[in-house]
Every structure is written in structure tokens, then in C-alpha cells.
N, C-alpha and C positions, 0 to 999 in steps of 0.2 A: 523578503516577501515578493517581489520584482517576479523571480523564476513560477510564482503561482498563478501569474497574469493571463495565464496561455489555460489552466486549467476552470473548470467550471466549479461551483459551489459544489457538487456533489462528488465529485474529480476530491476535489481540496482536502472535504470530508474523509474520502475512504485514504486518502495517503494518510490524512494527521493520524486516523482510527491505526492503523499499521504501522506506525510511528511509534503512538505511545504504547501501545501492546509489545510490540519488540523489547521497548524500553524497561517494561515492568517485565514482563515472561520470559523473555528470549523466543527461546526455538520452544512453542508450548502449543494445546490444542486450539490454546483461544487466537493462536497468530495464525495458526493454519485451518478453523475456523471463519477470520478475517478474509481471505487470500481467497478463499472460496468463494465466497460472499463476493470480493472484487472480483473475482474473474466469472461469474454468473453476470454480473452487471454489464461487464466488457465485453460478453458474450451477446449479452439479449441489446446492444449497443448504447448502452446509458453512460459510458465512460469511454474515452480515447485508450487504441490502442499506446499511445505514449503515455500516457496517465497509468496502465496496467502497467506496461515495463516499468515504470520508477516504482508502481510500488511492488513489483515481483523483486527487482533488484535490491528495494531495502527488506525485504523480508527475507532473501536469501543473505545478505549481511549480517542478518541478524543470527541467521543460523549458522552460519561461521564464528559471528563473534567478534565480525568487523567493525571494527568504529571510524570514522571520516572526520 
């Protein structure tokens, strides 16, 4: 929980939301639903560009099939 100290509640929110949607769907419409959704956010500045990249990079993991 330490590495979430740097994000905001709503940061927190959309990775866990991308988190557990990878986890159930994989590579589905509802993760790249999500993804959208965070990157409007990241856009209109409600979330850190570092906050976007973690959760662009587990969503692409997810659509490979990686696991950590």
C-alpha cells in the first residue's frame, strides 16, 4: 500500500477499477471502456500523468496476458 501514498483517492480508485476488470475480463470492452474513462480524466487533469501510465501499463499487461 506504501507505492499508493503518492496517488490521490481518485488516482487510487481508477488503477484498483483497472485492476480488477483486467482480472475478471482480460483484454474485454469493459477494460478498454475503463482506459477511456481514465484517460478523459488524465486529460481534462483530475489524475497525474504517472497515475495514467501505471494504469495504461497494467492494462496493456493485461492484454498480453502478463502477470507480475
Amino acid at each position: 500500500m506504501k507505492s499508493f501514498q503518492k496517488y490521490s483517492a481518485l488516482e487510487c480508485e481508477q488503477i484498483e477499477k483497472i485492476r480488477k476488470i483486467g482480472e475478471l475480463y482480460g483484454n474485454s470492452p469493459e477494460l478498454k471502456a475503463a482506459c477511456k474513462e481514465s484517460y478523459n480524466l488524465y486529460r481534462s487533469g483530475r489524475i497525474s500523468a504517472d497515475c495514467y501510465g501505471k494504469i495504461y501499463s497494467e492494462a496493456f499487461d493485461n492484454y498480453l496476458g502478463v502477470t507480475v
